[in-house]
C-alpha positions as CSV (number, residue, x, y, z in Angstrom):
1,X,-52.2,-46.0,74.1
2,X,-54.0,-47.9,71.1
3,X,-54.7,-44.2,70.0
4,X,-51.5,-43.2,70.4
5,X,-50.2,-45.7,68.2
6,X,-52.4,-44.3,65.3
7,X,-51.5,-41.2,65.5
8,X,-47.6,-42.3,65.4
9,X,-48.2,-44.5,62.5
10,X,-50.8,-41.8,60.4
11,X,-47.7,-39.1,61.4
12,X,-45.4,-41.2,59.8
13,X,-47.3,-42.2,56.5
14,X,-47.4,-38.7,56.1
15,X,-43.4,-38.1,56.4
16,X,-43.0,-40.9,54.1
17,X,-45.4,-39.4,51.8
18,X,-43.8,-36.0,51.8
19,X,-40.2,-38.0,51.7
20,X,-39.1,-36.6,54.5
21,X,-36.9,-40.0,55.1
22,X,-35.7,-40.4,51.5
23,X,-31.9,-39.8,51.2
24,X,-31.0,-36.8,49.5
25,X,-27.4,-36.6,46.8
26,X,-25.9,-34.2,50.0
27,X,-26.6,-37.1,52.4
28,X,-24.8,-39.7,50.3
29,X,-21.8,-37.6,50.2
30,X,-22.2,-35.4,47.1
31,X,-21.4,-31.9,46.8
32,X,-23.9,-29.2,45.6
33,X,-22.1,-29.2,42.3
34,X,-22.2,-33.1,41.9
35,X,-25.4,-33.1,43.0
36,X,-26.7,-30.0,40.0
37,X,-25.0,-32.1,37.9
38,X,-26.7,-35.3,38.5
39,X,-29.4,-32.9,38.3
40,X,-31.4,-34.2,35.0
41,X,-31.7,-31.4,32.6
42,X,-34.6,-29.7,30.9
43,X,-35.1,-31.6,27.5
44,X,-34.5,-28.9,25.0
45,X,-37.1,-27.9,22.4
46,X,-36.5,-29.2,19.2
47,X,-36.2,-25.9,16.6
48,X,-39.2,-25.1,14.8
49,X,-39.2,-25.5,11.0
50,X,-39.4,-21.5,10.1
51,X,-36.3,-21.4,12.9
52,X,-34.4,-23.7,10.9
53,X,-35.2,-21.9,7.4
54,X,-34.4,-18.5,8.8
55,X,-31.2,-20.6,10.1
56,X,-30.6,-21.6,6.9
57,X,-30.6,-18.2,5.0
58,X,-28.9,-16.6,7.3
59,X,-25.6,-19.3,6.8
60,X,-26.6,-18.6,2.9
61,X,-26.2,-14.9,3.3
62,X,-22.7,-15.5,4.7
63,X,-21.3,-17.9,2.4
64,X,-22.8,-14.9,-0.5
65,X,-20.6,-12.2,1.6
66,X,-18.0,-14.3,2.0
67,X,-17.7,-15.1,-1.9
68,X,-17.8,-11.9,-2.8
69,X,-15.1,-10.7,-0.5
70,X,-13.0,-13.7,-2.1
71,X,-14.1,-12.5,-5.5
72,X,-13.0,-8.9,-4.4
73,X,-9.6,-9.5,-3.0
74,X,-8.8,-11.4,-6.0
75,X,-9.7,-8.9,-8.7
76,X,-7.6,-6.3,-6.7
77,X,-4.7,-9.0,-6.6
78,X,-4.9,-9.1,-10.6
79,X,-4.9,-5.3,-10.7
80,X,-2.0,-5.0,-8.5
81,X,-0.4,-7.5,-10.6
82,X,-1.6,-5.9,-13.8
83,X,-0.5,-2.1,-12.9
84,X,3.3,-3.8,-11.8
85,X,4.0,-5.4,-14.8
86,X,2.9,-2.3,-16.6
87,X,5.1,0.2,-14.3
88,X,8.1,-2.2,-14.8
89,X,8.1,-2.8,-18.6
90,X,7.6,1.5,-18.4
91,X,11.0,1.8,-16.5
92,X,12.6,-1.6,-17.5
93,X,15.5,0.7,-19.3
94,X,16.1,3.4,-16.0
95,X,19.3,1.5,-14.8
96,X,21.1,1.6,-18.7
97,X,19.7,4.8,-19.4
98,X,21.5,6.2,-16.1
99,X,24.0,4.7,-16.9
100,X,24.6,6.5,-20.4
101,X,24.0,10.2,-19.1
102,X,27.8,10.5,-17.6
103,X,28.3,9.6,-21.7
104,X,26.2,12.4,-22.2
105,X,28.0,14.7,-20.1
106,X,31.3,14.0,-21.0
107,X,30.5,14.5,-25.0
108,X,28.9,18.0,-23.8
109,X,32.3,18.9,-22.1
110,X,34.1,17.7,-25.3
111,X,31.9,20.0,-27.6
112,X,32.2,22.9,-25.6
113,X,36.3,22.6,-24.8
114,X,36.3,21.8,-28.9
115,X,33.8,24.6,-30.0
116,X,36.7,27.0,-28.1
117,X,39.5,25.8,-30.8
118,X,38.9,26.6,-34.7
119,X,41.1,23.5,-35.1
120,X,38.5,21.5,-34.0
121,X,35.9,21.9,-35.9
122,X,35.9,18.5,-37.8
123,X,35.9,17.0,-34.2
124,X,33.2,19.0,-32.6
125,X,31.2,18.2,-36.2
126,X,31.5,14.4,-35.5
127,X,30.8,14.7,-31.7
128,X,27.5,16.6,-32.5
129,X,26.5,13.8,-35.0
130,X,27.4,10.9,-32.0
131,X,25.3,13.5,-29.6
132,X,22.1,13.7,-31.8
133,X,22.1,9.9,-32.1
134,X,22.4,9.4,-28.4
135,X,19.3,12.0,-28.0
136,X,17.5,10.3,-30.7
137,X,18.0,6.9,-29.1
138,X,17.1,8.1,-26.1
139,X,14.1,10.1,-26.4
140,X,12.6,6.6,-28.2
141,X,13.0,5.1,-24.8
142,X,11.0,7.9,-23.0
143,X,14.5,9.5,-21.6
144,X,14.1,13.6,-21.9
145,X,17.0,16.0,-21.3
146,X,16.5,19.0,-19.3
147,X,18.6,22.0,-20.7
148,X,16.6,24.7,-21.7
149,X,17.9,28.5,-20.3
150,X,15.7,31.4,-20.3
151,X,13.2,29.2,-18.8
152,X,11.4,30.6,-15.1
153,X,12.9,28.2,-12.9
154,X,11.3,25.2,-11.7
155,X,12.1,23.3,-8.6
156,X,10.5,20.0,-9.6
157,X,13.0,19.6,-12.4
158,X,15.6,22.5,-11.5
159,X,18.4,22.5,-8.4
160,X,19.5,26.4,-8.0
161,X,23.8,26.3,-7.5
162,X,23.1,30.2,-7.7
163,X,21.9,33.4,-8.2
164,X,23.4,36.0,-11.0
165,X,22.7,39.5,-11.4
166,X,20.8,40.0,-14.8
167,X,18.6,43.0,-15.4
168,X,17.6,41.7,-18.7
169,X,15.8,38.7,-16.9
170,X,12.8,38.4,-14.6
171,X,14.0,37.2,-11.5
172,X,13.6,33.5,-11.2
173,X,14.8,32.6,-14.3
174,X,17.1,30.1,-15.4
175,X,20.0,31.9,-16.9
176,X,23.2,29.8,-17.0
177,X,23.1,25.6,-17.3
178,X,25.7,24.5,-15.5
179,X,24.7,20.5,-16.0
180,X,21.9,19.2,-18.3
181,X,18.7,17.1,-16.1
182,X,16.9,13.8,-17.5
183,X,13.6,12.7,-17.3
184,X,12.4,9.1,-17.7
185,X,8.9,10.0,-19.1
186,X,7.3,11.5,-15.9
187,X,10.4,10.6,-13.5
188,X,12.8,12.8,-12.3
189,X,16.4,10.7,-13.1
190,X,18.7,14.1,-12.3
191,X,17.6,17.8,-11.6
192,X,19.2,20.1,-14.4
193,X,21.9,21.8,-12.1
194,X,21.2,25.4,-13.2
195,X,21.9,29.5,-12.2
196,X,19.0,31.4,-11.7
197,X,18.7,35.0,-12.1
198,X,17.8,38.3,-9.4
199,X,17.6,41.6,-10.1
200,X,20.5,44.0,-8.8
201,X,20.1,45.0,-5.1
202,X,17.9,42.7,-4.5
């Protein structure tokens, strides 16, 4: 018996030892998760000094992106600003100069109703003067009148109302203005309503 009770005592020394009787978290009532928690972590390595350089350039290459793309947007802001202004004050004078060409139109229907009457001819005289000034004034401002005949006909600057037999003509050709076009330097205000020519039978 004496050597039994060694044996039971050296048996548990070594349970104690290997703490087989110490209480584990899931004992006392934690869960897995509580008990990873509780877990202590790994102490994390402190970053080495040519980490923290490379760090550091790295952020320094992003701020020099990042200032450039600033510096970018804001010279293409000025730009756009730049090429507004310029296309305004370029048609600033569209809406009178619209506005004027049913003038224009009705002193070409006076001139060619008073060019029919010999009596006239002091009026159509002064209505030709008023005309030339109103071209004058106009062409300063960029406006350009499109009523040329004989011309091959152009659908940029032309609208075809019809075709006319003329032998005399290539086809295609402007023969007959029917109402006068206006440019505003390089845009189209009103297409020159016009007749264009074709050949006979065809």
């Amino acid at each position: 018996i004496p050597l039994l009770g060694s044996l039971v005592k050296r048996l548990f020394k070594y349970f104690k030892d290997q703490e087989f009787f110490m209480p584990t978290k899931e004992s006392e009532g934690l869960s897995p998760e509580e008990t990873q928690a509780q877990t202590p972590a790994e102490e994390i390595q402190e970053p080495t000094l040519e980490e923290k350089y490379a760090q550091a350039m790295a952020e320094i290459e992003e701020l020099k992106k990042e200032n450039l793309r600033v510096l970018a947007d804001g010279e293409n802001f000025k730009k756009r600003l730049t090429r507004e202004k310029e296309e305004y004050f370029r048609f600033a004078t569209s809406a009178i100069l619209e506005e004027i060409i049913p003038v224009m139109d009705n002193l070409d229907l006076a001139l060619a109703h008073g060019r029919q009457a010999e009596a006239c001819r002091d009026l159509v005289t002064g209505v030709e003067m008023t005309m030339n000034i109103f071209l004058d004034t106009m062409k300063r401002h960029g406006l350009v009148q499109i009523a040329a005949v004989d011309v091959p006909f152009d659908p940029a600057v032309h609208e075809a109302m019809g075709q006319t037999e003329r032998d005399d003509l290539d086809e295609n050709t402007v023969c007959q203005m029917l109402q006068k076009g206006y440019m505003l330097k390089d845009r189209l205000l009103r297409p020159a309503k016009v007749m264009v020519s074709r050949k006979a039978g065809a």
